[in-house]
Backbone and ligand atoms as CSV (ligand in chain L), in Angstrom:
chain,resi,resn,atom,element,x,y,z
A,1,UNK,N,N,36.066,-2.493,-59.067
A,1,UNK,CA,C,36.591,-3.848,-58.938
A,1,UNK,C,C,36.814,-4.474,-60.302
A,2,UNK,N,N,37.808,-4.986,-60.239
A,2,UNK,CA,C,38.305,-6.044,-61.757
A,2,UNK,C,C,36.991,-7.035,-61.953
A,3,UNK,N,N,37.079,-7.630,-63.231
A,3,UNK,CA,C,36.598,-8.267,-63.573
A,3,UNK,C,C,37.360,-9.818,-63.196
A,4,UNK,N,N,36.279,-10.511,-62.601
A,4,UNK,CA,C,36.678,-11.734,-62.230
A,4,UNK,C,C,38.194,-12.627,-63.002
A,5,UNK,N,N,37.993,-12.552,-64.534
A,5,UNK,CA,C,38.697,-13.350,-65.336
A,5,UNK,C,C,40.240,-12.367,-65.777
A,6,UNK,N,N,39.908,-11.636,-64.636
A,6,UNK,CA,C,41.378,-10.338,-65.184
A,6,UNK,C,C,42.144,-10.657,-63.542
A,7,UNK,N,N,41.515,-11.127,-62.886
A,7,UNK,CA,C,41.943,-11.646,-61.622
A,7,UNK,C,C,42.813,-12.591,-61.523
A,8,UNK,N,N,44.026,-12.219,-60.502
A,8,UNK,CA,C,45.343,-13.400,-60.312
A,8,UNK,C,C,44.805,-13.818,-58.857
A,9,UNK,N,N,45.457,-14.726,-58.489
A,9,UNK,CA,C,45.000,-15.392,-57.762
A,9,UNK,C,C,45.141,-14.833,-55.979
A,10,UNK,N,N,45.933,-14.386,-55.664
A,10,UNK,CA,C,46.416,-13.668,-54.740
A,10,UNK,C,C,44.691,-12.452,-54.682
A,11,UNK,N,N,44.809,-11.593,-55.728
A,11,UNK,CA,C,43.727,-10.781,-55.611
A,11,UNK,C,C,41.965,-11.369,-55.405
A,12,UNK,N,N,41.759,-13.003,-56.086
A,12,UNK,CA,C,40.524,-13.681,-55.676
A,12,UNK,C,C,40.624,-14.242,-54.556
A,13,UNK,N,N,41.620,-14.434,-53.791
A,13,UNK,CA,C,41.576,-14.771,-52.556
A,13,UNK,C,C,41.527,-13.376,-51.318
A,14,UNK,N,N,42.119,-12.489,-52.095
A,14,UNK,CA,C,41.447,-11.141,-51.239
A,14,UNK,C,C,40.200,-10.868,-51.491
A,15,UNK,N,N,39.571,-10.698,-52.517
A,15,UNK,CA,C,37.767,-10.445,-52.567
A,15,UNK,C,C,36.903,-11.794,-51.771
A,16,UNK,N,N,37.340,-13.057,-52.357
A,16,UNK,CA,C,37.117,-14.254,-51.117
A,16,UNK,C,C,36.787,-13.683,-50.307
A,17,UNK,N,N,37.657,-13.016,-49.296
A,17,UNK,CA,C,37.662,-13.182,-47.909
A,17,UNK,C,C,36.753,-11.947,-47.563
A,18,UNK,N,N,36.962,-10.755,-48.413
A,18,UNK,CA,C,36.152,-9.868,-48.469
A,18,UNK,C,C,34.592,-10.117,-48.424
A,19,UNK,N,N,34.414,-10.851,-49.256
A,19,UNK,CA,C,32.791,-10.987,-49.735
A,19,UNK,C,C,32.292,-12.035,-48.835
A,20,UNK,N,N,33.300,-13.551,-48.325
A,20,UNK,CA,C,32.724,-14.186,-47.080
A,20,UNK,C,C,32.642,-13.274,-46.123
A,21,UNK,N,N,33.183,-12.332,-45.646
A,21,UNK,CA,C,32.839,-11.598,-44.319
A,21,UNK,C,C,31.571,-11.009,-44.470
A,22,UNK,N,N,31.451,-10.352,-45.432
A,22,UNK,CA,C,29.944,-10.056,-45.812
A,22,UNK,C,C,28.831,-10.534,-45.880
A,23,UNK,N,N,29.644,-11.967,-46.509
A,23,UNK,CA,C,28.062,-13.039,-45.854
A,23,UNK,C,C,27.883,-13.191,-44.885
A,24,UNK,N,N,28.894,-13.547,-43.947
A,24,UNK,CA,C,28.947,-13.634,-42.665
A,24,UNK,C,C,28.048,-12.623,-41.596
A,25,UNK,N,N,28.611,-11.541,-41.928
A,25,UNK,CA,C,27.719,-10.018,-41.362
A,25,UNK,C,C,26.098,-10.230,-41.873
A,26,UNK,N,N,26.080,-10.972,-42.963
A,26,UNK,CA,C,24.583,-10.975,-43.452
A,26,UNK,C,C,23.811,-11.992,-42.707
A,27,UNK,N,N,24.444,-13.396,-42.418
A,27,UNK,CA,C,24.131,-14.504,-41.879
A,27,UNK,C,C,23.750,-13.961,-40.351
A,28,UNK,N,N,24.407,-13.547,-39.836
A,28,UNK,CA,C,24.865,-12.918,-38.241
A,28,UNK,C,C,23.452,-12.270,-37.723
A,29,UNK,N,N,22.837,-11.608,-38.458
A,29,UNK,CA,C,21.912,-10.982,-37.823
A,29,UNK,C,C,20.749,-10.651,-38.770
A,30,UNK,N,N,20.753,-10.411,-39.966
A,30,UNK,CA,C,19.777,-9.500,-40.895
A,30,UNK,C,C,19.115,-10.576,-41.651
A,31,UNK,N,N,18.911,-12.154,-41.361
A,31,UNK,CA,C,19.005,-12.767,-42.346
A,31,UNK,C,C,17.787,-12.898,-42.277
A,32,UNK,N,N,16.549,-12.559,-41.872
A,32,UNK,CA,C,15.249,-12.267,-42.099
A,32,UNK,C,C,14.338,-11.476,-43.416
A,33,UNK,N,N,15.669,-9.994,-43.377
A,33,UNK,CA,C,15.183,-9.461,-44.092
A,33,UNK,C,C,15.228,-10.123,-46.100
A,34,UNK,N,N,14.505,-10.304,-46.579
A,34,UNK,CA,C,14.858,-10.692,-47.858
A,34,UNK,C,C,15.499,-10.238,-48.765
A,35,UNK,N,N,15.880,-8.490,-48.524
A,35,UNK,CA,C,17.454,-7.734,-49.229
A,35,UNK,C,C,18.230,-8.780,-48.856
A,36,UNK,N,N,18.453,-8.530,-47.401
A,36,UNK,CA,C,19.794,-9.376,-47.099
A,36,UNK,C,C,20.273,-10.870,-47.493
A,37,UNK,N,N,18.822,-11.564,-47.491
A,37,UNK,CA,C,19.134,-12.888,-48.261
A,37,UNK,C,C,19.602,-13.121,-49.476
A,38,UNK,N,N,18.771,-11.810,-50.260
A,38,UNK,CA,C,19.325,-12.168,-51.705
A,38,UNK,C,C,20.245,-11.609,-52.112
A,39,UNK,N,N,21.440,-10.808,-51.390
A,39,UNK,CA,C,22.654,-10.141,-51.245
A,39,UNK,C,C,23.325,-11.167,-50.844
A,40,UNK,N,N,22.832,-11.994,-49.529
A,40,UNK,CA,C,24.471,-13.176,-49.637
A,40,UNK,C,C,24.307,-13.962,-50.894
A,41,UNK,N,N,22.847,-14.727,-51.233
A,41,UNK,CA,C,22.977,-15.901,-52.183
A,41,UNK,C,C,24.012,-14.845,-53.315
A,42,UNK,N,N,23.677,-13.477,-53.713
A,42,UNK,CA,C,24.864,-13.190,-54.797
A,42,UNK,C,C,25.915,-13.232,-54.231
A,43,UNK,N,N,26.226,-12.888,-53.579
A,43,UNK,CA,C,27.843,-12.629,-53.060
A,43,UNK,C,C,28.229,-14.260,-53.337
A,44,UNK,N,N,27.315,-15.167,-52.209
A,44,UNK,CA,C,27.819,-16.927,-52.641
A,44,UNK,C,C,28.050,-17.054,-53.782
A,45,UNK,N,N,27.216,-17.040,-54.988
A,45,UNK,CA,C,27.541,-17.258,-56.298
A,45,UNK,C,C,28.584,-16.381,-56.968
A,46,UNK,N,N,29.077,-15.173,-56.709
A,46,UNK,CA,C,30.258,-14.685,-56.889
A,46,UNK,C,C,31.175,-15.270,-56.026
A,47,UNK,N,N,31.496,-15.765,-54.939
A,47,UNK,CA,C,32.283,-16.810,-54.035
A,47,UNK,C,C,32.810,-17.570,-55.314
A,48,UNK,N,N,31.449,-18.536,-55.286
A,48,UNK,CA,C,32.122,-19.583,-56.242
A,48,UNK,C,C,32.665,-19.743,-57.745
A,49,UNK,N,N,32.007,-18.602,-58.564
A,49,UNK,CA,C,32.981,-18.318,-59.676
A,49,UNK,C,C,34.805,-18.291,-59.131
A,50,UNK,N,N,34.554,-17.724,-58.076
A,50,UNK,CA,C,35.993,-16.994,-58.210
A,50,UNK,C,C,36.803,-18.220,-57.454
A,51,UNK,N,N,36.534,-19.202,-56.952
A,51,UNK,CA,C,37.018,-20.109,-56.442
A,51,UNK,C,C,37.298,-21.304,-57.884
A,52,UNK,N,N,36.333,-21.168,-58.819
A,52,UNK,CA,C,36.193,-21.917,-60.101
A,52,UNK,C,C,37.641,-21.220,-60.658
A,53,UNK,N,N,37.617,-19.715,-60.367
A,53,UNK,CA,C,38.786,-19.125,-61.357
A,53,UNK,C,C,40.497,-19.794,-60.835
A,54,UNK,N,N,39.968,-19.493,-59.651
A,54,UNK,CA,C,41.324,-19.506,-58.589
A,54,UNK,C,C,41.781,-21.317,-58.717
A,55,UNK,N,N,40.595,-22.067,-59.110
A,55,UNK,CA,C,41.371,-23.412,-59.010
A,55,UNK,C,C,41.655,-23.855,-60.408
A,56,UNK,N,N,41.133,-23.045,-61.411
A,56,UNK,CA,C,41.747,-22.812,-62.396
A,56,UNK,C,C,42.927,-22.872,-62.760
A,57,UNK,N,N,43.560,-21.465,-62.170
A,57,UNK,CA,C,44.501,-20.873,-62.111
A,57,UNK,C,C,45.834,-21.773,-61.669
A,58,UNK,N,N,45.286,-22.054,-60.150
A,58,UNK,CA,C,46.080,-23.030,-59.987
A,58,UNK,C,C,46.968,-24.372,-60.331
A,59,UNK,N,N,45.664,-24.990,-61.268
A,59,UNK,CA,C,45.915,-25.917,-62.045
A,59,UNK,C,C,47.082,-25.788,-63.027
A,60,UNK,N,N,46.851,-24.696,-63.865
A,60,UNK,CA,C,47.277,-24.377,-64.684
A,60,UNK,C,C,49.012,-24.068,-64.772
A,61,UNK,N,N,49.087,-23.307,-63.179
A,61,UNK,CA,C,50.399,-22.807,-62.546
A,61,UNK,C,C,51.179,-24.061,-62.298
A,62,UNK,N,N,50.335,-25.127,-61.551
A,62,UNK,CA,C,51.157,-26.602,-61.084
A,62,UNK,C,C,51.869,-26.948,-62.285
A,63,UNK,N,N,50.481,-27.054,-63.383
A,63,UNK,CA,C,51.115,-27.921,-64.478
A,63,UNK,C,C,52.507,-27.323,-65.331
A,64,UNK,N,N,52.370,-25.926,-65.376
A,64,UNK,CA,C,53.368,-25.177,-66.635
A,64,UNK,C,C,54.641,-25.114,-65.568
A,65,UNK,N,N,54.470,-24.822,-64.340
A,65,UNK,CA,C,55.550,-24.187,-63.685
A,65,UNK,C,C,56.101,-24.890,-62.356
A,66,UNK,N,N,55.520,-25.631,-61.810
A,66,UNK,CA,C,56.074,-26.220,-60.611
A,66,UNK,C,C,56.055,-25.847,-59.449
A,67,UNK,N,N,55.466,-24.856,-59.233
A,67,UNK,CA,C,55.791,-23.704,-57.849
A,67,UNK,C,C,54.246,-23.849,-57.409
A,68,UNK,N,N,54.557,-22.689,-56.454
A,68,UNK,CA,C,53.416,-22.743,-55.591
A,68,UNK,C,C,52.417,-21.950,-56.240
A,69,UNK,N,N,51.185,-22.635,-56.378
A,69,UNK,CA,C,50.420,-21.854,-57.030
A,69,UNK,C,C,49.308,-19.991,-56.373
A,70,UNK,N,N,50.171,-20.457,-55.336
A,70,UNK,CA,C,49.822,-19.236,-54.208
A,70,UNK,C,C,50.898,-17.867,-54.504
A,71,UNK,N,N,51.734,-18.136,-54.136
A,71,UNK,CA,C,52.944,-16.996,-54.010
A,71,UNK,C,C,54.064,-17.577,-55.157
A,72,UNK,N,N,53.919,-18.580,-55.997
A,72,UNK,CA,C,55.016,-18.891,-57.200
A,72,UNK,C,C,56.408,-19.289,-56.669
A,73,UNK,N,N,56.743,-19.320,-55.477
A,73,UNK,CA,C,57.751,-20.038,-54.872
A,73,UNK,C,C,57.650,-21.461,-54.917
A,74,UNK,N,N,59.093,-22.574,-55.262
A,74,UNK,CA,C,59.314,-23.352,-55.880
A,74,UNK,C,C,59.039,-24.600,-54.064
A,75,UNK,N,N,58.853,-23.859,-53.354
A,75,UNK,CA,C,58.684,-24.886,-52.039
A,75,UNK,C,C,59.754,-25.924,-51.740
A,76,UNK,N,N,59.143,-26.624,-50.843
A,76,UNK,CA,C,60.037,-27.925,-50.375
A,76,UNK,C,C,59.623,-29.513,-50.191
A,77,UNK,N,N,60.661,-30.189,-50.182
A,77,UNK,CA,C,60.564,-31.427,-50.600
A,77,UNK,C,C,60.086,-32.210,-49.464
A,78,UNK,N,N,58.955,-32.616,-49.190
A,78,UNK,CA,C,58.857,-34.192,-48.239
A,78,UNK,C,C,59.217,-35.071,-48.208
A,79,UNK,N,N,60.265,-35.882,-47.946
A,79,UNK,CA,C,60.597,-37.202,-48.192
A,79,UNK,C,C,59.922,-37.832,-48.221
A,80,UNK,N,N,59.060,-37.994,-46.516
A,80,UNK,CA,C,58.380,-39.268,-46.493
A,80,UNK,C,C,56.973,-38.851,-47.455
A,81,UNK,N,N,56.265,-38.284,-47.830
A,81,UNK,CA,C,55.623,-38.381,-48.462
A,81,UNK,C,C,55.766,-38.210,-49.941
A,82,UNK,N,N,56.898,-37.768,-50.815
A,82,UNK,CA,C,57.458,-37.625,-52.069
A,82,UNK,C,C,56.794,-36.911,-52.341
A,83,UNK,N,N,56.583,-35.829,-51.623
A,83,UNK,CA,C,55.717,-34.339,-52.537
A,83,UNK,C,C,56.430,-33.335,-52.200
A,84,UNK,N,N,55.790,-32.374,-53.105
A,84,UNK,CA,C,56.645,-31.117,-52.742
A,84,UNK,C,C,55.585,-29.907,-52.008
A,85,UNK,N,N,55.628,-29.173,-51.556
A,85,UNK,CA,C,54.785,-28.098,-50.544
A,85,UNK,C,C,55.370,-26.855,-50.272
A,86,UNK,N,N,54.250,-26.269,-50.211
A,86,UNK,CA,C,54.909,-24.473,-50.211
A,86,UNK,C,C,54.432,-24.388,-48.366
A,87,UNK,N,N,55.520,-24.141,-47.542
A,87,UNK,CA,C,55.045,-24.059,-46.215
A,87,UNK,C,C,54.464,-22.877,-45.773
A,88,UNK,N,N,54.942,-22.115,-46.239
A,88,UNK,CA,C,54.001,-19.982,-46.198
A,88,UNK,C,C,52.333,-20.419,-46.587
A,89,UNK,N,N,52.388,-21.016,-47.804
A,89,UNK,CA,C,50.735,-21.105,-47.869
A,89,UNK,C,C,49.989,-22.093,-47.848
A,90,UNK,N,N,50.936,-23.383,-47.405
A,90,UNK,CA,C,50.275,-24.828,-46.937
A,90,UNK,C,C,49.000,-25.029,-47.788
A,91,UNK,N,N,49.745,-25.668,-48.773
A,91,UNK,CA,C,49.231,-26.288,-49.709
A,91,UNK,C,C,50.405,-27.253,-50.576
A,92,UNK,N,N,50.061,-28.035,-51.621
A,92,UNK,CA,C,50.912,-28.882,-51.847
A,92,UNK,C,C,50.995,-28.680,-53.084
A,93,UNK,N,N,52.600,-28.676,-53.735
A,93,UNK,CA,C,52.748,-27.877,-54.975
A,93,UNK,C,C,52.055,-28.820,-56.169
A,94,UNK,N,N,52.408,-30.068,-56.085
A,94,UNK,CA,C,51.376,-30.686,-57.546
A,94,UNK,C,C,50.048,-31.092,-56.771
A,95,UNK,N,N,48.418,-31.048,-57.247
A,95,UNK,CA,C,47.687,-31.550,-56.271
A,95,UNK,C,C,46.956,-32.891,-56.288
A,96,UNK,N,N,47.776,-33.504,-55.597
A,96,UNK,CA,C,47.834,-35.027,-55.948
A,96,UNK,C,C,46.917,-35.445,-54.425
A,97,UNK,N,N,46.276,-34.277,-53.513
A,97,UNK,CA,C,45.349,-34.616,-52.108
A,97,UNK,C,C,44.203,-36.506,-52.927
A,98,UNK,N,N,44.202,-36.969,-51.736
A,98,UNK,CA,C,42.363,-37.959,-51.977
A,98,UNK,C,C,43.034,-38.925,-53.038
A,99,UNK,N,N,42.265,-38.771,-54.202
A,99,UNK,CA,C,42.472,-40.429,-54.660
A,99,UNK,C,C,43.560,-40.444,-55.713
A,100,UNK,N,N,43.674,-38.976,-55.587
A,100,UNK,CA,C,44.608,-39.258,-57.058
A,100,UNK,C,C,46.035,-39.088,-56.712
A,101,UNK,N,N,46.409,-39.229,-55.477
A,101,UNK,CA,C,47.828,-39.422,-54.849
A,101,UNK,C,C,48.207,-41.073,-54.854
A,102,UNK,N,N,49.386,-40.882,-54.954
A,102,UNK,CA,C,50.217,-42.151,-54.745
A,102,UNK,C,C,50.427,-42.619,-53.369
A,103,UNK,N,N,50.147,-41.770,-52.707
A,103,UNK,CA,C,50.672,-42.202,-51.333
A,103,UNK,C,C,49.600,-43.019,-50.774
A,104,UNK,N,N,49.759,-43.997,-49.980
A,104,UNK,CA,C,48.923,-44.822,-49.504
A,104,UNK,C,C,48.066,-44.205,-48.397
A,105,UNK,N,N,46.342,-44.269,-48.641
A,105,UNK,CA,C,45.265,-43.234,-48.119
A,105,UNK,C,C,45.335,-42.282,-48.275
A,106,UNK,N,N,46.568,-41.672,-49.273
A,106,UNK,CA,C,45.795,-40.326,-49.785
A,106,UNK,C,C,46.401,-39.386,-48.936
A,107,UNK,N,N,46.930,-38.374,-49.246
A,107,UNK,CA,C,47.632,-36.978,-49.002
A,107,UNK,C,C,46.771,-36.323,-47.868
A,108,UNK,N,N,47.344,-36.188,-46.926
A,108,UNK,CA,C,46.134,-35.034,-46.048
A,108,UNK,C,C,46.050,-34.040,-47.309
A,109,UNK,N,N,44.642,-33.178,-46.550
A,109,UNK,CA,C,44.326,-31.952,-47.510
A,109,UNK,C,C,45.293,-30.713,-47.548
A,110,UNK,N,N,46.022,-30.436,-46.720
A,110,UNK,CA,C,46.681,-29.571,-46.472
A,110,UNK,C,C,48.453,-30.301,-45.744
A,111,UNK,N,N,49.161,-29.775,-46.058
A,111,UNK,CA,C,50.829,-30.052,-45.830
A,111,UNK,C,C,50.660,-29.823,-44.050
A,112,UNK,N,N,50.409,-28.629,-43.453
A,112,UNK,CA,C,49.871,-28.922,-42.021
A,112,UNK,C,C,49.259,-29.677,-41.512
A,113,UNK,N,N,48.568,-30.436,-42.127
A,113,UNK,CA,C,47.830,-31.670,-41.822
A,113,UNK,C,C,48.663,-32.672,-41.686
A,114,UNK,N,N,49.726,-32.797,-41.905
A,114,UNK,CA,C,50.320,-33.983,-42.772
A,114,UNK,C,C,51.662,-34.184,-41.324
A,115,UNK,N,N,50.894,-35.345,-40.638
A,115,UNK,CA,C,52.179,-35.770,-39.582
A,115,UNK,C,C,53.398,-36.103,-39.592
A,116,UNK,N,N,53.445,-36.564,-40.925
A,116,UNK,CA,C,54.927,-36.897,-40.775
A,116,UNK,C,C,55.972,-36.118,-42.208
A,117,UNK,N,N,55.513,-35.130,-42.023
A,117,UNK,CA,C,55.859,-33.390,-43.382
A,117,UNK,C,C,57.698,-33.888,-43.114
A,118,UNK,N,N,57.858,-33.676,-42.303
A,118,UNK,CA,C,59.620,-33.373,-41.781
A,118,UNK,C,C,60.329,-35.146,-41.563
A,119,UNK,N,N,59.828,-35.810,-42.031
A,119,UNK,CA,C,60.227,-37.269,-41.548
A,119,UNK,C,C,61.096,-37.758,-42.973
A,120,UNK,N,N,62.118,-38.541,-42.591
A,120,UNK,CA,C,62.520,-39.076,-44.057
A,120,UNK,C,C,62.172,-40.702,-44.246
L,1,ZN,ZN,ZN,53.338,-20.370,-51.446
């Protein structure tokens, strides 16, 4: 396996999901034994590096490039909300979610969230 910081983002969201299932399998049944406990708490703390990397990353992608910081596609425009959103990976291309949006109460967290996405 790569080293965390050699990781694009696409690939920390595959070990993500990898290593939550594992906790999961650990949580599920074995969580007595104290191997198994101290195998998820690592896996958790490798979770969250790589979520530290990945929102990193992201950041970084919004700011230089404009696109989606998921798949690098340039997304689409909301009117009524004046943002832009990648609909494949529902998320919102600059991340302006909560307080630091313009929009009045704040951006749902996710573009699927968001009732009135298609409204002008
Ligand atoms: Zn995307």
């Amino acid at each position: 396996m790569k080293n965390i910081n050699e990781m694009s983002i696409p690939e920390l969201y595959q070990e993500i999901r990898r290593l939550e299932s594992a906790v999961n399998k650990v949580n599920e049944g074995k969580t007595n034994s104290s191997v198994a406990k101290e195998l998820a708490a690592r896996y958790m703390e490798k979770i969250s590096a790589m979520y530290a990397r990945a929102n990193g990353l992201k950041r970084k992608f919004r700011e230089k490039l404009g696109v989606c910081p998921i798949c690098g596609e340039p997304g689409k425009h909301s009117v009524y909300y004046d943002e832009r959103y990648c609909p494949d990976c529902d998320v919102w291309i600059e991340d302006r979610t909560g307080a630091e949006s313009e929009f009045e109460g704040g951006l749902p967290e996710k573009p699927s969230m968001a009732p009135h996405l298609n409204e002008a």
